[in-house]
N, C-alpha and C positions, 0 to 999 in steps of 0.2 A: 964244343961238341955237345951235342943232346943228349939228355939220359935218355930220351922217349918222342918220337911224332908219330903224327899220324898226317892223312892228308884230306881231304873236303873240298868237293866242289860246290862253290857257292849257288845257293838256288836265287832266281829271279825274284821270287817274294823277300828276299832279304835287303835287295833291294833300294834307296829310297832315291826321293824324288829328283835329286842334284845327279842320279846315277851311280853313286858309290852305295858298300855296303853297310849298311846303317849300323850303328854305333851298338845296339842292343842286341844285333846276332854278333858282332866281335864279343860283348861280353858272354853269350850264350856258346859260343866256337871254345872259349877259355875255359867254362864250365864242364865241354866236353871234353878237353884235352885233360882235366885237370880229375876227371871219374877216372876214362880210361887208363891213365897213368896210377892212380891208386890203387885200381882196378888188375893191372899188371905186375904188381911187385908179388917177391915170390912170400907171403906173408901166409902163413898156415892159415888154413879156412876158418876154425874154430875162432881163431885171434880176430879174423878180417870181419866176420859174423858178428863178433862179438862187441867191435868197436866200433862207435858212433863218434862221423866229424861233420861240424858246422862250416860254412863259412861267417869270418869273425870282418874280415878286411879284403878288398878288393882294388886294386889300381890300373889303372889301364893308362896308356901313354899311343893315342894315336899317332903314328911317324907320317904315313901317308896315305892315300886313298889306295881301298881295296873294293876292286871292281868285281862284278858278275861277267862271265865267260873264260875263265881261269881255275884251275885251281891254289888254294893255296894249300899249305904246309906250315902246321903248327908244333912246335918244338918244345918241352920241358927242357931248360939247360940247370935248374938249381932247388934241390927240395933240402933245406936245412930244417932237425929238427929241433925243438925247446924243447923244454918242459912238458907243457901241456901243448902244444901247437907246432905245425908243419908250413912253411914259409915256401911257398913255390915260385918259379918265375919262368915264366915263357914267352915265346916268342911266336909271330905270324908272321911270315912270307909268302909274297907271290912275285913267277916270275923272276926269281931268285934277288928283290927286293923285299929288305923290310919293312914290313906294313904298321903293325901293331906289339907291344909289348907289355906284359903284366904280368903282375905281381898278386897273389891272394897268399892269406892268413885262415889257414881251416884251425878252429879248436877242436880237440877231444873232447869227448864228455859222455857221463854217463846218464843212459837216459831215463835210469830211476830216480836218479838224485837230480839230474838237471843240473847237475855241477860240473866243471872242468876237473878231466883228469888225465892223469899221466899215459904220455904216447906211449904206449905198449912198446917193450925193447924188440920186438920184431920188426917195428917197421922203422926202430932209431939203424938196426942193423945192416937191411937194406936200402937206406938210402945215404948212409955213410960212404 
């Protein structure tokens, strides 16, 4: 089951030349789902304002070709937190076929120090 989707119709410029959707808008599809989902937890503004995440790691695991004229449907199924860092893993469907799946490593960190630090307990809270 999803913590979170959302859905995107793929545009034509995504495109590439074999006819599937080229491998740099899945990674850019993942970077969306992966805002809006942060973006949506119920995390007090001051905390959310306050905190700055990088991405540290990114995986992606093409399954199968995702075409333009469809939409697909992109799913959050797992945000485990650490220490300093939030471990996400989602999914891409079209056509009620799995397409695409990944995995990103966002760090905390603060942007005085430029250091990693600790995920604030609001958002260890909601995504427990």
């Amino acid at each position: 089951m999803a913590l979170f989707s959302i859905t995107l119709s793929p545009r034509i410029s995504e495109t590439d030349l074999v006819g599937h959707i080229n491998n740099v808008s899945i990674a850019a599809w993942f970077e969306d789902l992966r805002v809006r989902y942060m973006h949506s937890l119920p995390v007090p503004s001051e905390v959310h304002e306050a905190t700055s995440f990088t991405l540290a790691s990114v995986h992606i695991d093409y399954i199968a070709e995702t075409h333009f004229g469809s939409d697909v449907t992109l799913e959050m199924h797992a945000a485990t937190v650490g220490n300093t860092s939030i471990r996400l893993e989602g999914e891409i469907h079209q056509e009620g076929k799995l397409t695409a799946r990944g995995v990103a490593v966002m760090v905390c960190w603060d942007p005085n120090t430029r250091r990693p630090q600790r995920v604030p307990d609001s958002y260890r809270e909601v995504t427990a």
